[in-house]
Each structure stands twice: as structure tokens, then as C-alpha cells.
C-alpha positions as CSV (number, residue, x, y, z in Angstrom):
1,X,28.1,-17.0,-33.4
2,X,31.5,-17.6,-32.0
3,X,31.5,-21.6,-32.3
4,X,32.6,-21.3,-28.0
5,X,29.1,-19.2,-27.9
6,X,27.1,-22.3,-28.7
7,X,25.5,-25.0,-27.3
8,X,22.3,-27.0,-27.6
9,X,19.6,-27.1,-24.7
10,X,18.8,-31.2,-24.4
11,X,16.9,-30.3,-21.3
12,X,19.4,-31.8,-18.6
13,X,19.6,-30.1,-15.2
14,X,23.3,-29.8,-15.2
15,X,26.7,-30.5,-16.9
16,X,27.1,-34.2,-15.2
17,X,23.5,-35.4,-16.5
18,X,24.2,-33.7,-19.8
19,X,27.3,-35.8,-20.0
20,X,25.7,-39.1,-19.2
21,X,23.9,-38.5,-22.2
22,X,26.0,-36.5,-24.9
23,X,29.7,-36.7,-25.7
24,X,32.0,-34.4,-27.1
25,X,31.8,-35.0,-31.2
26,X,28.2,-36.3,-30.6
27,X,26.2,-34.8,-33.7
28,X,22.7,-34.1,-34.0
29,X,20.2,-32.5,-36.7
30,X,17.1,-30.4,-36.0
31,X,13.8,-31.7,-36.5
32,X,10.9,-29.7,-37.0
33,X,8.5,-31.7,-35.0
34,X,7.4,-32.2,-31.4
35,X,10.2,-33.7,-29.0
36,X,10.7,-34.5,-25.3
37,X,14.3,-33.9,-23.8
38,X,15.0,-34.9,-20.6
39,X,12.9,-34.7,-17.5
40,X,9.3,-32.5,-17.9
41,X,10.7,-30.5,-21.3
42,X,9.9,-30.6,-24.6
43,X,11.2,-28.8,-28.1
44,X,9.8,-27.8,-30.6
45,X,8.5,-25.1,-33.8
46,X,6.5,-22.6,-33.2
47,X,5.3,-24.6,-30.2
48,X,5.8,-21.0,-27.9
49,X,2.5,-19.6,-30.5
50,X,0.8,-23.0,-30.0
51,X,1.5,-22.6,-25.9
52,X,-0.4,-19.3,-26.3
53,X,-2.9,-20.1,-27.8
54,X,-3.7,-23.3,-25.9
55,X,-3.5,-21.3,-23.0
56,X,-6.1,-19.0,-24.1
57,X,-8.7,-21.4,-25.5
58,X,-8.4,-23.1,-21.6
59,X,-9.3,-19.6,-20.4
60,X,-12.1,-19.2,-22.1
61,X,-13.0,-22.7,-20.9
62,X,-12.7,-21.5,-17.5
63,X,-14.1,-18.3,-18.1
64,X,-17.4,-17.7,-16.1
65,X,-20.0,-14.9,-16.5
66,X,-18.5,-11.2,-16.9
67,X,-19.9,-8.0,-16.9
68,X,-16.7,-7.1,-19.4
69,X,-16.5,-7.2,-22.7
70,X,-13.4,-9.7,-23.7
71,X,-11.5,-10.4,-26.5
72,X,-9.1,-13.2,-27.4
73,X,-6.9,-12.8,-30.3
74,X,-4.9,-15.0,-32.0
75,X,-2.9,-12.8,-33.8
76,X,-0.2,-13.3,-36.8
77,X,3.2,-11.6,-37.6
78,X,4.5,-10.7,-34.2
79,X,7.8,-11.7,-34.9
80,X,7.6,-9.3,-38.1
81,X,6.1,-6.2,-36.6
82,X,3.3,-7.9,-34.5
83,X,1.1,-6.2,-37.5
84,X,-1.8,-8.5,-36.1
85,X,-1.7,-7.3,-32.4
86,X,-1.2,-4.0,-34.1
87,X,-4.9,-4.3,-36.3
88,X,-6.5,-6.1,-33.8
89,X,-6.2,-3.6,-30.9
90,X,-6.7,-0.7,-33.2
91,X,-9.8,-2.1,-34.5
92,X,-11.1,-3.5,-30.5
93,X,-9.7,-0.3,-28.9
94,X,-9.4,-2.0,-25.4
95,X,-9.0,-0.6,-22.0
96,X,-6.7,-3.2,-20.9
97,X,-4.4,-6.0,-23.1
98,X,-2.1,-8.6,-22.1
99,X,-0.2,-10.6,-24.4
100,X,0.5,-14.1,-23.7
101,X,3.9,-14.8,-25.4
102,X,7.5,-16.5,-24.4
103,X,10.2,-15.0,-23.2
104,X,14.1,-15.1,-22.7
105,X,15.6,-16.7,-20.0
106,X,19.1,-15.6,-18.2
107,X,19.8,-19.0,-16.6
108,X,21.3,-21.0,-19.7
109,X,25.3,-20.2,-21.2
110,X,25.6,-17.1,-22.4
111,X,22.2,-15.7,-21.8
112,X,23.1,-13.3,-19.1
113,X,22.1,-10.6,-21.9
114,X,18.5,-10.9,-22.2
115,X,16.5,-11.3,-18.7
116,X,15.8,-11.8,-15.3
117,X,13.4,-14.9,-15.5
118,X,14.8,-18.4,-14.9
119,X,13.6,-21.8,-16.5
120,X,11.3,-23.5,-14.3
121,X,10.9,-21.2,-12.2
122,X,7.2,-20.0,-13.0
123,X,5.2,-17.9,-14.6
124,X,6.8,-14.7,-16.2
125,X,5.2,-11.4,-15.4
126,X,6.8,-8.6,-17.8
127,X,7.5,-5.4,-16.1
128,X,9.7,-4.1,-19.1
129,X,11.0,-5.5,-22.7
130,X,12.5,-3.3,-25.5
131,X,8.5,-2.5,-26.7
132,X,7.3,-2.1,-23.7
133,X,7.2,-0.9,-19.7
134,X,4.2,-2.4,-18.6
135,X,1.6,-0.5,-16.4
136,X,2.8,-0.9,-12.9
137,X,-1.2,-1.5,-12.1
138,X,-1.6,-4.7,-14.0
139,X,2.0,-5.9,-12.8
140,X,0.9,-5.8,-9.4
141,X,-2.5,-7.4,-10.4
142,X,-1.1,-10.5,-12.0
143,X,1.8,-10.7,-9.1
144,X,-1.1,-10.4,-6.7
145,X,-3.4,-12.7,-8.4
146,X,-0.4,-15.1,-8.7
147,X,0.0,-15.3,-5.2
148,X,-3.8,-15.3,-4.4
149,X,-3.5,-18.3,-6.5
150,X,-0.6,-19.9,-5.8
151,X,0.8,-20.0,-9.1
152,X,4.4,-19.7,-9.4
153,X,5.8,-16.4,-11.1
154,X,8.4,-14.1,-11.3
155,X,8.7,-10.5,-12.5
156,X,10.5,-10.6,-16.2
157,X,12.7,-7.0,-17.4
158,X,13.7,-8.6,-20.8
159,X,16.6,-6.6,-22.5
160,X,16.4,-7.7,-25.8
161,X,13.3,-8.0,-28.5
162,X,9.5,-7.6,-27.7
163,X,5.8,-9.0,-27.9
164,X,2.9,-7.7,-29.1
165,X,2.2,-5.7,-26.0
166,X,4.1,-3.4,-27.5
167,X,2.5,-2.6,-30.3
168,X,-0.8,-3.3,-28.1
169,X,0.2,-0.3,-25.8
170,X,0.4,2.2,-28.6
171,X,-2.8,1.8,-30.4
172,X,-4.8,5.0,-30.8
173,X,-4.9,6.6,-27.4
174,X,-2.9,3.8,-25.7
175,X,-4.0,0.8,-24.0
């Protein structure tokens, strides 16, 4: 990247609180651990895999009698072919999957090429990535269930990269 193109995300709301912190010719060196920035963020490697799956094993916490059948999978390689999402709903053949995953956000410099969500500003429900155009059905679901809820959301058209939904969504007769 264009060394203009760059800059690094120290979790600061804007350019004035970024500056009472940083100075031009400040240097810095990634660590691969764990860190807070400013305010409620934190940093770190693969800590969007670890969100996932934290988020799942609190679901199944939460999760009281069903009369469905459900599967949680903590799947490898996505970011190489999602060949475990791939396996895993081949060998489950669901009705219905939904991947829990990060996504881009448009709201940081230079981003304006990758989505609609925004940082902070809730949940973010996929309607389309370059994998994937999500069922309109279980959009609506989750936007309903969001409201129902109260649980803050937005819709998410990504325009660059993919999750495992998408190889989810081709597995034998589609999901």
C-alpha cells in the first residue's frame, strides 16, 4: 500500500483524541497478544475466530429445549477455502446455516471499498458478500429477531472477501 493509504486503528473516536495520544513520527511495533486501545476496544490475533466461538459456546449455554436438531461447528481454514465449513456442512447436510464471522467496516480511512456496516454500531446481519447473497428469509428473521430483542444491528452487503456461508450455501443440494 501507498504509504498515504495507511494508518493504524488505536481505537480513538476521532482525529483530536487520536492526537492527544500519537504524534506524527510516533513508532509502534505489533504484538501478537491481547490489547485494549482506547475506550471499550481491544486488538488482537485471531481474536475475530475466538469472538466466534465464544459466542457460540454462550449459545449453547443459553440454549433451552428444541425440537431441532443443531449443530455448532468450530470450523478451520476459512480464510484458505473455508475447507472446514465446507466438510462440515457436507457431512451435517443442514436445512439452515449461519456463520458467525467478522466483517469489514466502511467507516475507517480508506475503507469506503468494502461495506456498509459501521463500527459500533451493532450487530452485522449479511445480506450479500463476494461468496454469498444470503436467503432473504433468514435476513429478515435475524433483523426481526434483532428488533424483538433489542439488540442492535445493521444489514452488511460486504464487497470484498467472504465467510464460510459461502461455501455453507453450496453443499450438496444447497443450504
Amino acid at each position: 500500500p501507498e504509504i498515504g493509504s495507511m494508518y493504524i486503528d488505536i481505537g480513538a473516536k476521532n482525529k483530536k483524541e487520536a492526537e492527544r495520544y500519537v504524534k506524527v513520527g510516533d513508532f509502534f511495533v505489533c504484538k501478537p497478544n491481547l490489547r485494549k486501545l482506547l475506550g471499550q476496544r481491544y486488538v488482537g490475533r485471531p481474536l475475530d475466530d475466538r469472538v466466534g466461538c465464544a459466542i457460540l459456546i454462550q449459545a449453547l449455554r443459553e440454549l433451552n429445549k428444541t425440537e431441532n436438531d443443531i449443530y455448532m461447528v468450530f470450523s478451520v481454514q476459512e480464510e484458505v477455502g473455508c475447507r472446514g465449513a465446507r466438510t462440515a456442512a457436507y457431512g451435517i447436510d443442514p436445512d439452515f446455516g449461519i456463520a458467525v464471522d467478522v466483517t469489514g467496516v466502511d467507516d475507517v480511512p480508506g475503507a469506503d471499498k468494502w461495506g456498509t456496516a459501521k463500527l459500533g454500531k451493532g450487530a452485522a446481519i449479511k445480506v450479500m458478500d463476494l461468496s454469498v447473497i444470503c436467503h432473504p428469509e433468514v435476513v429478515k428473521i435475524l433483523s426481526d429477531l434483532s428488533e424483538e430483542k433489542k439488540i442492535a444491528a445493521q444489514k452488511d452487503i460486504l464487497r470484498a472477501g467472504g465467510t464460510d456461508a459461502g461455501a455453507i450455501h453450496v453443499s450438496r443440494m444447497g443450504v
